[in-house]
NUBASE-130337 format. One record per atom (N, C-alpha, C): residue number from 1; atom name; z, x, y; residue in three letters. Coordinates in Angstrom, 3 decimals. Example, Ala and Ser with C-alpha at 12.3 -4.5 7.8 and 13.67 -1.06 7.14 Angstrom:
<nodes>
NODE   i at       up     east    north  aa
NODE   1  N    7.800   13.190   -5.690 ALA
NODE   1 CA    7.800   12.300   -4.500 ALA
NODE   1  C    7.800   13.200   -3.300 ALA
NODE   2  N    7.080   12.850   -2.250 SER
NODE   2 CA    7.140   13.670   -1.060 SER
NODE   2  C    7.870   12.900    0.030 SER
</nodes>
This chain:
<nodes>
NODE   i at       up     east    north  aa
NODE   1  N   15.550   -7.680   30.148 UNK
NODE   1 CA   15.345   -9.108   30.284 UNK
NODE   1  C   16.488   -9.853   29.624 UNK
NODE   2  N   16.616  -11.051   30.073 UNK
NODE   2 CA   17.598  -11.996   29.579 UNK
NODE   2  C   17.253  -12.731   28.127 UNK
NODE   3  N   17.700  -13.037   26.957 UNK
NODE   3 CA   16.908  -14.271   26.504 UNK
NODE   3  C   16.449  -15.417   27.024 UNK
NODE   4  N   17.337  -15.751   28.105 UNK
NODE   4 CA   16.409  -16.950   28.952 UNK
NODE   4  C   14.896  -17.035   29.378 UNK
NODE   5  N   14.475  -15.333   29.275 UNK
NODE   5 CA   13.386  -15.158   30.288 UNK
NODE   5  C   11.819  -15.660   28.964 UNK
NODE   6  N   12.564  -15.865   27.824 UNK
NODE   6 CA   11.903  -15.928   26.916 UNK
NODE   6  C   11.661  -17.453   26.346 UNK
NODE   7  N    9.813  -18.031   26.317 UNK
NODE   7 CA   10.002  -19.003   25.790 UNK
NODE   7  C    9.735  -19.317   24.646 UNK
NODE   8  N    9.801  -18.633   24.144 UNK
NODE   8 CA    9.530  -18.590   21.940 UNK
NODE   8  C   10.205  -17.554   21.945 UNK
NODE   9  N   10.761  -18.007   20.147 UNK
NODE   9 CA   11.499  -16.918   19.543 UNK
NODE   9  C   11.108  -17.219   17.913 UNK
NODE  10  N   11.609  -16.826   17.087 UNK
NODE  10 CA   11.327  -16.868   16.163 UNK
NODE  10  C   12.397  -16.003   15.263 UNK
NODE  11  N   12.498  -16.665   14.095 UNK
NODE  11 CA   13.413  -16.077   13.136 UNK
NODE  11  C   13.269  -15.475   11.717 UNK
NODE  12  N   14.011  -14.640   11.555 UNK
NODE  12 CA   13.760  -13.566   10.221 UNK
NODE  12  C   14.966  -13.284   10.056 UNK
NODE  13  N   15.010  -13.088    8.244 UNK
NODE  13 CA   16.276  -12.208    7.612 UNK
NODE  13  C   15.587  -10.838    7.211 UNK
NODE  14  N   16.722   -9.776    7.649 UNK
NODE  14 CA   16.674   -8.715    6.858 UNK
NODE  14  C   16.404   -8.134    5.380 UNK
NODE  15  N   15.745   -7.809    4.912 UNK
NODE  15 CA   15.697   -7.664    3.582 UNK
NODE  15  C   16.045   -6.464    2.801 UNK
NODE  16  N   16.656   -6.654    1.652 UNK
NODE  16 CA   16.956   -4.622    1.663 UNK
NODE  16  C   15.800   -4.234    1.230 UNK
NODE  17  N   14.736   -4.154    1.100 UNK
NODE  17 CA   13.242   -3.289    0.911 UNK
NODE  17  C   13.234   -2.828    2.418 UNK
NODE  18  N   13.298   -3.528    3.099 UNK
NODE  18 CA   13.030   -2.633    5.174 UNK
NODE  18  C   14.169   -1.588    5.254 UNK
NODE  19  N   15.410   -1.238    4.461 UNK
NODE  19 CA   16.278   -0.567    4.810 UNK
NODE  19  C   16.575    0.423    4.019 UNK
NODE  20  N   16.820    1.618    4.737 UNK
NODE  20 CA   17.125    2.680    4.389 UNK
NODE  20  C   18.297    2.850    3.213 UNK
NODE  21  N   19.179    3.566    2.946 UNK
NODE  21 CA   19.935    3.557    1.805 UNK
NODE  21  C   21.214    3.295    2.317 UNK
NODE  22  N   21.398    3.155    4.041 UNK
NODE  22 CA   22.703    3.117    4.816 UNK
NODE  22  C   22.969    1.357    4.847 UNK
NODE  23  N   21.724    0.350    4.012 UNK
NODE  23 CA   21.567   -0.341    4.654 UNK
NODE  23  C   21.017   -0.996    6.401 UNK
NODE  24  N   20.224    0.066    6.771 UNK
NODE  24 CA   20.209   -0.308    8.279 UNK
NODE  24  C   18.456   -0.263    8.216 UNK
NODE  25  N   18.268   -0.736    9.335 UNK
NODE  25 CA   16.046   -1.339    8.983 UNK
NODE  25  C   15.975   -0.236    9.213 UNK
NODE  26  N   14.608    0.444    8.659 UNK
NODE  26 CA   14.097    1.675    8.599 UNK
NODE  26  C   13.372    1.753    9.596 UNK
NODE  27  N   13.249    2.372   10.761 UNK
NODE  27 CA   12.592    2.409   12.150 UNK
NODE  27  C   11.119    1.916   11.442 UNK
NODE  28  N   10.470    1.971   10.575 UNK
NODE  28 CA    8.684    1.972   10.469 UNK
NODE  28  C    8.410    0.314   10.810 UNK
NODE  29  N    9.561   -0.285   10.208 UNK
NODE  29 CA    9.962   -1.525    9.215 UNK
NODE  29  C    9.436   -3.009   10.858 UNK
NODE  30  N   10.414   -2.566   11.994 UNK
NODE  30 CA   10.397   -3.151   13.188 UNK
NODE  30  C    8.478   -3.177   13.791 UNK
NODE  31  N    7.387   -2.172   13.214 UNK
NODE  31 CA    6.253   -3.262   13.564 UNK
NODE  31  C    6.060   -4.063   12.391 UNK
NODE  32  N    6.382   -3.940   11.546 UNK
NODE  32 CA    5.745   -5.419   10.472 UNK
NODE  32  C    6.510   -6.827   11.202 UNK
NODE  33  N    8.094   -6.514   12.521 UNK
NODE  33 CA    8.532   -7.384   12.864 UNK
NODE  33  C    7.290   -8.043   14.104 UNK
NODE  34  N    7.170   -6.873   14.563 UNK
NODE  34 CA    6.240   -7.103   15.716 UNK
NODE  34  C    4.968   -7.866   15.739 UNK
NODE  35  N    4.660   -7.507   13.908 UNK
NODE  35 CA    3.330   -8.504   13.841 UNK
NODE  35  C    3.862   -9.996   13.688 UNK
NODE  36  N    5.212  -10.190   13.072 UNK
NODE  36 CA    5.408  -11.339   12.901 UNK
NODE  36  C    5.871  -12.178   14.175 UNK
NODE  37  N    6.209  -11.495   15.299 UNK
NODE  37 CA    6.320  -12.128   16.706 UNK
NODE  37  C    5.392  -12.375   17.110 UNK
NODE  38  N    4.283  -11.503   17.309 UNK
NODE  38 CA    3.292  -12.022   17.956 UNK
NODE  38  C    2.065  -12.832   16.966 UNK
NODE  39  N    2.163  -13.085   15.504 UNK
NODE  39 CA    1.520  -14.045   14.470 UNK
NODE  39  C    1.939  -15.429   15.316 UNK
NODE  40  N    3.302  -15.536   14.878 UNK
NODE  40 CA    4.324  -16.987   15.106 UNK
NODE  40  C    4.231  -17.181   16.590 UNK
NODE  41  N    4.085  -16.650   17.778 UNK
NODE  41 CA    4.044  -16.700   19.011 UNK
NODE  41  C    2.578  -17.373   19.365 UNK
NODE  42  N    1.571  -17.129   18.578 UNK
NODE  42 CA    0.239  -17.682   18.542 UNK
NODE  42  C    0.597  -18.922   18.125 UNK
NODE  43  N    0.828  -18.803   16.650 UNK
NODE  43 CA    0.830  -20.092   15.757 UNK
NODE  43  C    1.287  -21.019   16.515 UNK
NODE  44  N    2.771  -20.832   17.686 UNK
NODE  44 CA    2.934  -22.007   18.156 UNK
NODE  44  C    2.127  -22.439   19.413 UNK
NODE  45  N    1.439  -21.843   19.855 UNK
NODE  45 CA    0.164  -22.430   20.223 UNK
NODE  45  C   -0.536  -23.127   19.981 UNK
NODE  46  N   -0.898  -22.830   18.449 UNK
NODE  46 CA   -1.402  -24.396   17.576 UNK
NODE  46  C   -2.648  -23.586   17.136 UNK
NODE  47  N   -2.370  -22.049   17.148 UNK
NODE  47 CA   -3.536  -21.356   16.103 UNK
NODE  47  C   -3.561  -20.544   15.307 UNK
NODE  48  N   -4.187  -19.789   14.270 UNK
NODE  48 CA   -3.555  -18.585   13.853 UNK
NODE  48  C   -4.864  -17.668   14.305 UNK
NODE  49  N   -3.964  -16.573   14.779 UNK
NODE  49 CA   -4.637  -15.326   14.966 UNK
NODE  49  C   -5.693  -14.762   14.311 UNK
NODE  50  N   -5.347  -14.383   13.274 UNK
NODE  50 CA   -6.057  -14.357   11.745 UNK
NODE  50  C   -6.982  -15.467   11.796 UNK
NODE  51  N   -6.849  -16.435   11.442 UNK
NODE  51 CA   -8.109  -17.364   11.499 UNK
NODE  51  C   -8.910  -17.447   12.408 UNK
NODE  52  N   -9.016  -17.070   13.595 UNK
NODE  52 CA   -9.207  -17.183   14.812 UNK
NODE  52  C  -10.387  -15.710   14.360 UNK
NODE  53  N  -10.116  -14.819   14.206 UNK
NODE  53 CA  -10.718  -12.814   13.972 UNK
NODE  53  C  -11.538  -13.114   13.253 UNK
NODE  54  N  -10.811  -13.911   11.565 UNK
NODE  54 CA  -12.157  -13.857   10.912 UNK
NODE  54  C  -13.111  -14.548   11.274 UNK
NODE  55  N  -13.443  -15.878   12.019 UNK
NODE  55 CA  -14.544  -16.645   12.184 UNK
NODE  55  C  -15.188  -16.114   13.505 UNK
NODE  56  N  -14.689  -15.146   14.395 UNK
NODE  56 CA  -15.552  -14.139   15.276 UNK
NODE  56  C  -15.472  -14.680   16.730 UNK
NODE  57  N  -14.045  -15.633   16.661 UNK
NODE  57 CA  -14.093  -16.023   18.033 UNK
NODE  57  C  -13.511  -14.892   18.528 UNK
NODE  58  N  -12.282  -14.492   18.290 UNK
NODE  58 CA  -11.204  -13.249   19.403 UNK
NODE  58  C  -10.589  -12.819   18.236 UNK
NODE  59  N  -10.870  -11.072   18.368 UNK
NODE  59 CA  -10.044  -10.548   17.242 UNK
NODE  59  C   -9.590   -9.326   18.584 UNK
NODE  60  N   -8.246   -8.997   17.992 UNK
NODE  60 CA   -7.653   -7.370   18.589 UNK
NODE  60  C   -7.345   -6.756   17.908 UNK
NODE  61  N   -7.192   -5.179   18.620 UNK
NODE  61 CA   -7.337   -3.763   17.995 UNK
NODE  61  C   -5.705   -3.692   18.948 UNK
NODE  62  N   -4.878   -2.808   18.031 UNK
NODE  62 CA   -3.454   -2.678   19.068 UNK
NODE  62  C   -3.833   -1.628   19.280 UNK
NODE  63  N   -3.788   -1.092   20.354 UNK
NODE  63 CA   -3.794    0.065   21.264 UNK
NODE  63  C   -2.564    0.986   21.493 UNK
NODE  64  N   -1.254    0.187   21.431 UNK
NODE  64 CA    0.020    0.609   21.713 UNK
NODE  64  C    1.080   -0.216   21.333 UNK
NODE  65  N    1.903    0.545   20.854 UNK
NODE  65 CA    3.204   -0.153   20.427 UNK
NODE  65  C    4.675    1.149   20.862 UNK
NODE  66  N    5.387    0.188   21.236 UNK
NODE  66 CA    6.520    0.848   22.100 UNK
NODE  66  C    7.675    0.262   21.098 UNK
NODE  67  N    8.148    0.775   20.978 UNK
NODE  67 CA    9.880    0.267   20.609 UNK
NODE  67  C   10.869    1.243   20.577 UNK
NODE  68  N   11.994    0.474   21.527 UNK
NODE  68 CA   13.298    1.296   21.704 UNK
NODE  68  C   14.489    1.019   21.217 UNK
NODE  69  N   15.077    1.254   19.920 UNK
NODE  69 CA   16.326    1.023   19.246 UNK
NODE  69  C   17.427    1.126   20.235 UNK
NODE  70  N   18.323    0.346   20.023 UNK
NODE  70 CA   19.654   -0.086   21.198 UNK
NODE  70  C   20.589    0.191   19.875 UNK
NODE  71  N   20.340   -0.871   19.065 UNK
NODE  71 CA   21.444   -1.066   18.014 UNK
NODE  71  C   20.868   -1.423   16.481 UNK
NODE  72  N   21.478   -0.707   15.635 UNK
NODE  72 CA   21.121   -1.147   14.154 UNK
NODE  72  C   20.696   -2.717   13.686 UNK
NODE  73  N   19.771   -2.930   13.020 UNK
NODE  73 CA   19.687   -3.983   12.044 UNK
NODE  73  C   20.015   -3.813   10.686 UNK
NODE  74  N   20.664   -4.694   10.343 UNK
NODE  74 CA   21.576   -4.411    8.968 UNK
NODE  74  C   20.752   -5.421    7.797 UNK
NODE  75  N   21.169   -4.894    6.551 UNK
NODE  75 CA   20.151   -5.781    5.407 UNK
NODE  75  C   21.345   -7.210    5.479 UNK
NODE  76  N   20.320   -8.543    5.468 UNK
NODE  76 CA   20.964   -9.578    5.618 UNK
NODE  76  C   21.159  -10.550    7.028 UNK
NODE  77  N   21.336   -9.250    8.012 UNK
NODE  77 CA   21.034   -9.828    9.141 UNK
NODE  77  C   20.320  -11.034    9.364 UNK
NODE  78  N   20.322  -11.716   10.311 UNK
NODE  78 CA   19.428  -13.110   10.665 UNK
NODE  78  C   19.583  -12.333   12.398 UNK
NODE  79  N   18.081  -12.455   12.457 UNK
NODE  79 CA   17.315  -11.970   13.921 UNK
NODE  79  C   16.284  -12.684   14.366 UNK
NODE  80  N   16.728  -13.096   15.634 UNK
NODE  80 CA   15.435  -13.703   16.558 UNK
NODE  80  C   14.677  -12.711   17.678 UNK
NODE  81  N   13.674  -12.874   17.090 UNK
NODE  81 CA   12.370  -12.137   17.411 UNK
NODE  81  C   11.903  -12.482   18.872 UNK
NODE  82  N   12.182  -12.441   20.014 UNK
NODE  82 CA   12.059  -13.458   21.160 UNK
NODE  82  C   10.572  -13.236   21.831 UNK
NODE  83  N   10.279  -13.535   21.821 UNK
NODE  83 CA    8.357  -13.101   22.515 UNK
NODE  83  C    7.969  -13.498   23.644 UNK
NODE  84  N    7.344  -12.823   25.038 UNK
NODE  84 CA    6.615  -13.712   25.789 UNK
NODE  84  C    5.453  -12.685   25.955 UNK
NODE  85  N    3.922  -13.161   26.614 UNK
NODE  85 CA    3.003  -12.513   27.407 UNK
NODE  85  C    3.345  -12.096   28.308 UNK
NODE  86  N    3.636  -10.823   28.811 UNK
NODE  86 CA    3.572  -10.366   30.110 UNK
NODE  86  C    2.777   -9.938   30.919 UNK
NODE  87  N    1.655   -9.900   30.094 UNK
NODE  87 CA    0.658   -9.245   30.914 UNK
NODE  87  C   -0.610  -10.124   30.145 UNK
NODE  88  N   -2.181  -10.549   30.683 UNK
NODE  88 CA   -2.984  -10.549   30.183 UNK
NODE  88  C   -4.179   -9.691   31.320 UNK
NODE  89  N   -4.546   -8.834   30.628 UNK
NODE  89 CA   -5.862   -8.246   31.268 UNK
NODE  89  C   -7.252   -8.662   31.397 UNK
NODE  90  N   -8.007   -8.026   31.134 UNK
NODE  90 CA   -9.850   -8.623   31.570 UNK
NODE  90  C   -9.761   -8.537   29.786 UNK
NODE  91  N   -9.911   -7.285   29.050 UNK
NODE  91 CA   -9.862   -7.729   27.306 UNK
NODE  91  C   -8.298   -7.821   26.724 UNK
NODE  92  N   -6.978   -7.482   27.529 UNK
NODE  92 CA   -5.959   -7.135   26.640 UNK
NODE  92  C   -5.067   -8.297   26.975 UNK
NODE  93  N   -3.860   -7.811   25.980 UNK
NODE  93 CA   -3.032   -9.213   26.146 UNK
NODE  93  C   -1.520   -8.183   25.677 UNK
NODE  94  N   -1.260   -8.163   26.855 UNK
NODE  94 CA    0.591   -7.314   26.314 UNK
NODE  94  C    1.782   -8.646   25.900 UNK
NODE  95  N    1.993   -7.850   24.800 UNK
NODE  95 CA    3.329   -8.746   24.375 UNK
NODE  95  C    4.510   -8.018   24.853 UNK
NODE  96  N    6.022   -8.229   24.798 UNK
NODE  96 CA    6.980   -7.978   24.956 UNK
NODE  96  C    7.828   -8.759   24.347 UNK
NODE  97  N    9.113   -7.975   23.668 UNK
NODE  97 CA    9.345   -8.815   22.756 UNK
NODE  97  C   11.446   -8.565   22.765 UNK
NODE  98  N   12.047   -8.781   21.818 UNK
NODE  98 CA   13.180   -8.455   22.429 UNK
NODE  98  C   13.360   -9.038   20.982 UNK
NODE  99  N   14.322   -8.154   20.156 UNK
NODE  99 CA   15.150   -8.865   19.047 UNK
NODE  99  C   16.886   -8.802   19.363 UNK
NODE 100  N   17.732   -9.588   18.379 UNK
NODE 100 CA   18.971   -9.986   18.902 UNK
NODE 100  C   19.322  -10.216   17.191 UNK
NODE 101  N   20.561  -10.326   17.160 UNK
NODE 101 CA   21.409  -11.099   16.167 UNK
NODE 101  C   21.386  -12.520   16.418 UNK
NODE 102  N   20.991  -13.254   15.442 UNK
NODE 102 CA   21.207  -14.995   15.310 UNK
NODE 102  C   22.391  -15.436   16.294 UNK
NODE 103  N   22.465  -16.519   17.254 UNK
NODE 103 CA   23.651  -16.476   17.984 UNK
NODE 103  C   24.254  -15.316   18.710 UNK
NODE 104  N   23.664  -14.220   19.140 UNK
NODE 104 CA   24.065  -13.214   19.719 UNK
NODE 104  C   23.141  -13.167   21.156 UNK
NODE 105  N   24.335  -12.160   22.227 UNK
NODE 105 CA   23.198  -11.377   23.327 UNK
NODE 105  C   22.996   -9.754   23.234 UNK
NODE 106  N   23.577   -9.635   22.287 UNK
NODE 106 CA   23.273   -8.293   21.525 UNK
NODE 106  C   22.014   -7.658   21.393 UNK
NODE 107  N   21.719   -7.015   22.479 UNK
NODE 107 CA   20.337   -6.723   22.214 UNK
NODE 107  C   20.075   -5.462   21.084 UNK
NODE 108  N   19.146   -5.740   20.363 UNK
NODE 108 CA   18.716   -4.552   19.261 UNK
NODE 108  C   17.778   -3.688   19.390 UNK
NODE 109  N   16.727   -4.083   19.837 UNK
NODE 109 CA   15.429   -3.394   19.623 UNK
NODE 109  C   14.573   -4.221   21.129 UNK
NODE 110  N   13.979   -3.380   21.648 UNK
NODE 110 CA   12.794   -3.933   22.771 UNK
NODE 110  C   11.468   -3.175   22.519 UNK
NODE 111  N   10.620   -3.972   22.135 UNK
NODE 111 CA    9.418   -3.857   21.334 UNK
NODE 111  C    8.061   -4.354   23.168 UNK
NODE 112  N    7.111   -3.451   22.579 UNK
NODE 112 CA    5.945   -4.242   23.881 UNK
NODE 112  C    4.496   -3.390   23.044 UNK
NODE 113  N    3.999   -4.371   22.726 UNK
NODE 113 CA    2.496   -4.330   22.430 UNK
NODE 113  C    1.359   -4.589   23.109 UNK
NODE 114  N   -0.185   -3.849   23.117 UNK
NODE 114 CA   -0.912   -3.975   23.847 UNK
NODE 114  C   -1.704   -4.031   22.798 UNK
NODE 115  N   -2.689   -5.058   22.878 UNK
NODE 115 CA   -4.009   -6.066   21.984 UNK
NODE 115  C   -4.710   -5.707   22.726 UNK
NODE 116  N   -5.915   -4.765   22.140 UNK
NODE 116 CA   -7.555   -5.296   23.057 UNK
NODE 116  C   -7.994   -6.003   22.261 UNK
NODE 117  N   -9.058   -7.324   22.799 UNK
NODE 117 CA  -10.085   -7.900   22.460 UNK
NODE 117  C  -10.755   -6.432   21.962 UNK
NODE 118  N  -11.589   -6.823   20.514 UNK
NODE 118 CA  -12.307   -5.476   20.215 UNK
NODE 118  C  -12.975   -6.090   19.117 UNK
NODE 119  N  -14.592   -5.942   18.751 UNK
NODE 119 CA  -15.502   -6.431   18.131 UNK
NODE 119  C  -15.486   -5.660   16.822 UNK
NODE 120  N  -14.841   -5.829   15.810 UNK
NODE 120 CA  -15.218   -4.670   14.850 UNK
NODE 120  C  -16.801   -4.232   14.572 UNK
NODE 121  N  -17.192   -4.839   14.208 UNK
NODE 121 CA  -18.403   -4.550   13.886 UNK
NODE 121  C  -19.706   -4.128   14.469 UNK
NODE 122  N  -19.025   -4.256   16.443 UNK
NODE 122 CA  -20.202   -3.075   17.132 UNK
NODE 122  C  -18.952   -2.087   17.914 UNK
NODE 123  N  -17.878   -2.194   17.550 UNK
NODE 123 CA  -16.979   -1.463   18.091 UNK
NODE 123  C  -16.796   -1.237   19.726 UNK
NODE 124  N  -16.603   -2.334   20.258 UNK
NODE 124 CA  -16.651   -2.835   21.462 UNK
NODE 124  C  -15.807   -3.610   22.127 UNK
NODE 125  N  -14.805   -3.506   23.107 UNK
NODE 125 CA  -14.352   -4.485   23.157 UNK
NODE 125  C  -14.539   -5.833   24.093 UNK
NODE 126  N  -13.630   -7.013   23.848 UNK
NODE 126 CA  -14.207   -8.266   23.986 UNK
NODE 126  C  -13.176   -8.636   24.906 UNK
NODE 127  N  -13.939   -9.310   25.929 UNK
NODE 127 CA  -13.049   -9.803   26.953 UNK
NODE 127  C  -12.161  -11.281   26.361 UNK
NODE 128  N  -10.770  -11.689   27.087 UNK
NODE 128 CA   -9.908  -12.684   26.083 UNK
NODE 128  C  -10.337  -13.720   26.739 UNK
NODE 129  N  -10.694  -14.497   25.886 UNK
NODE 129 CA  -11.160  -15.821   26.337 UNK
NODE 129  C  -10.128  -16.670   27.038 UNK
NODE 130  N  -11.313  -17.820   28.011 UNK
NODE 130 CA  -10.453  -18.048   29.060 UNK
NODE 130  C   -9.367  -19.367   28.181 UNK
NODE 131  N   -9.915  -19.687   26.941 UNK
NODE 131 CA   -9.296  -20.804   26.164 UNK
NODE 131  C   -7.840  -20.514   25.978 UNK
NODE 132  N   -7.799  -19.040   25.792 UNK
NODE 132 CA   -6.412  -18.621   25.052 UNK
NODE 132  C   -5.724  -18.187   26.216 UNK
NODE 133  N   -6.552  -17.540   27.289 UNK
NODE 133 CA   -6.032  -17.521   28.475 UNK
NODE 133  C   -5.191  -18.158   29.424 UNK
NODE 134  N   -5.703  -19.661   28.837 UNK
NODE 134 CA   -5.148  -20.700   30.057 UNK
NODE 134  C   -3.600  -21.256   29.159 UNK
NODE 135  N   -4.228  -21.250   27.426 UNK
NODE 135 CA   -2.804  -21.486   27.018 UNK
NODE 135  C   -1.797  -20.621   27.240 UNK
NODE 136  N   -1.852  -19.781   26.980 UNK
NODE 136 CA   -0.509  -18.626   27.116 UNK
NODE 136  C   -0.291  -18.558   28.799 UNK
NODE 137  N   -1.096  -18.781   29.672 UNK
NODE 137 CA   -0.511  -19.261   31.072 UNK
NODE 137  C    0.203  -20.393   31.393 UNK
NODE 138  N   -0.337  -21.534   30.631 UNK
NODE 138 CA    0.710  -23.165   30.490 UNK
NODE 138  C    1.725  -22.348   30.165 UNK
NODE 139  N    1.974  -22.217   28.850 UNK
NODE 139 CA    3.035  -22.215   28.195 UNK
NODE 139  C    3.927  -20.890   28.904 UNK
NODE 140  N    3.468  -19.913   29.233 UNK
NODE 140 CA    4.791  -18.877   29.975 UNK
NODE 140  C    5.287  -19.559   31.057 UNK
NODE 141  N    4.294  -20.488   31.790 UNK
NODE 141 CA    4.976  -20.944   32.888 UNK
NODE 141  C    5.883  -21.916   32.872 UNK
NODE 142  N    5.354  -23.175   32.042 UNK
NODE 142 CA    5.969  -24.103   31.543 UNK
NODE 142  C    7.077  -24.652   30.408 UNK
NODE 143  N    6.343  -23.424   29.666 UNK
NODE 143 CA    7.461  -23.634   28.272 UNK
NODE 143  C    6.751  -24.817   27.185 UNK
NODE 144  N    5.480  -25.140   27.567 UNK
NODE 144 CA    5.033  -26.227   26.809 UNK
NODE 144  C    4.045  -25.854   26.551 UNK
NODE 145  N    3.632  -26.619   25.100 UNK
NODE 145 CA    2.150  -26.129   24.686 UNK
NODE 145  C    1.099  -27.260   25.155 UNK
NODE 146  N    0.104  -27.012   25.191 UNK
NODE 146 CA   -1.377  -27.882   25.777 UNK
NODE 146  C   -1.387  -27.878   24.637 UNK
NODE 147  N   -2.467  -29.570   24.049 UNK
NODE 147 CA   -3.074  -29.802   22.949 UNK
NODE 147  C   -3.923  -28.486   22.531 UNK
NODE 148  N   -4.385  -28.401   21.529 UNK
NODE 148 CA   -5.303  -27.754   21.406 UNK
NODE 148  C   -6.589  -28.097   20.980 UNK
NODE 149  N   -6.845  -29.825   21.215 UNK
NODE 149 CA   -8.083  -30.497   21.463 UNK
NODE 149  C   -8.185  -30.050   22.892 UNK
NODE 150  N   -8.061  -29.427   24.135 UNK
NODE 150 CA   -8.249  -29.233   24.539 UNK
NODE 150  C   -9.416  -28.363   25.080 UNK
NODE 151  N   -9.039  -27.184   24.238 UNK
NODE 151 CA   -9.832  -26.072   23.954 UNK
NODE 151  C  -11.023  -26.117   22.692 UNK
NODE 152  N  -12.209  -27.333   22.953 UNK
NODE 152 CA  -12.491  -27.206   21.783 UNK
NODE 152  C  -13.236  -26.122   20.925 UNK
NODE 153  N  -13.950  -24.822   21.712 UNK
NODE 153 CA  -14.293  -23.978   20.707 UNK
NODE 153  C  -13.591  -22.661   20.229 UNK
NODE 154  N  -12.206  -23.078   20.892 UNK
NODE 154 CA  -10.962  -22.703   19.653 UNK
NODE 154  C  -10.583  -22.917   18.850 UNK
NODE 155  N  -10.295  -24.247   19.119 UNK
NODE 155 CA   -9.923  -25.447   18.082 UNK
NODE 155  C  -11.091  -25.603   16.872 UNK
NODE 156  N  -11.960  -25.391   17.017 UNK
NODE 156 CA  -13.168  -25.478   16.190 UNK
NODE 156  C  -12.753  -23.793   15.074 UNK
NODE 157  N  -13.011  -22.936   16.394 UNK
NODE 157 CA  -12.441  -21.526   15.213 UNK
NODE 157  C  -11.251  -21.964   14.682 UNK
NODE 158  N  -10.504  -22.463   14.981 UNK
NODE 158 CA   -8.893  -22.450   14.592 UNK
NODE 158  C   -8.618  -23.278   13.014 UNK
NODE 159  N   -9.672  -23.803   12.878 UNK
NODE 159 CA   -9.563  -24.657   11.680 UNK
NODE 159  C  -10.484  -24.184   10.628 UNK
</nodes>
């Protein structure tokens, strides 16, 4: 994919705790990135994920995580995290994700996650509501976010 194809991104520095002794991110290091793409990819939606799980509207279980190293991340680096939905299912929601150097088309890493809706507590999973549904459809298509008075018993979990 292009960065164009992407409409959020998000930014992070390298830290030397993620890196090995060569200085370069320690392969484990790139999902703690992954949670932070798809955290901030919500948030700009106008919710947090996390807040959203604990009050029992939509929580997910990751099922799968893919990532394919292209090129090193170095301690210090500045990387944009680029995110879109590519997929939403009947319970799942695939991310895809793409990191880069700040100002670069350098691709580094291509990351793709799969979320089920999943109930902890009868261990079941939960189909994705059509609230979060319809946002992440505005916004891949459009590039814009819907209020999120819109959605009010999101908006209600969301706070």
């Amino acid at each position: 994919m292009a960065k164009a194809d992407f409409k959020f991104h998000t930014s992070l520095r390298v830290r030397w705790m993620e890196c090995d002794a060569q200085g370069i991110v320690y392969n484990g290091k790139y999902m703690d990135y992954m949670e932070i793409g798809q955290s901030e990819y919500f948030r700009n939606l106008g919710f947090s994920i996390y807040r959203v799980a604990e009050r029992g509207y939509f929580d997910v279980a990751t099922v799968k995580a893919l990532i394919e190293y292209r090129a090193p991340a170095r301690v210090d680096d500045l990387l944009e995290v680029h995110v879109r939905v590519s997929r939403i299912g009947n319970t799942s929601i695939t991310l895809t994700m793409e990191i880069y150097p700040e100002d670069s088309d350098t691709l580094l890493t291509t990351m793709e996650g799969v979320y089920v809706g999943y109930m902890a507590e009868s261990g079941v999973t939960q189909p994705v509501p059509d609230d979060i549904r319809q946002l992440v459809n505005h916004f891949e298509t459009t590039g814009m976010v819907l209020p999120l008075d819109q959605f009010p018993e999101l908006a209600e979990a969301a706070t």
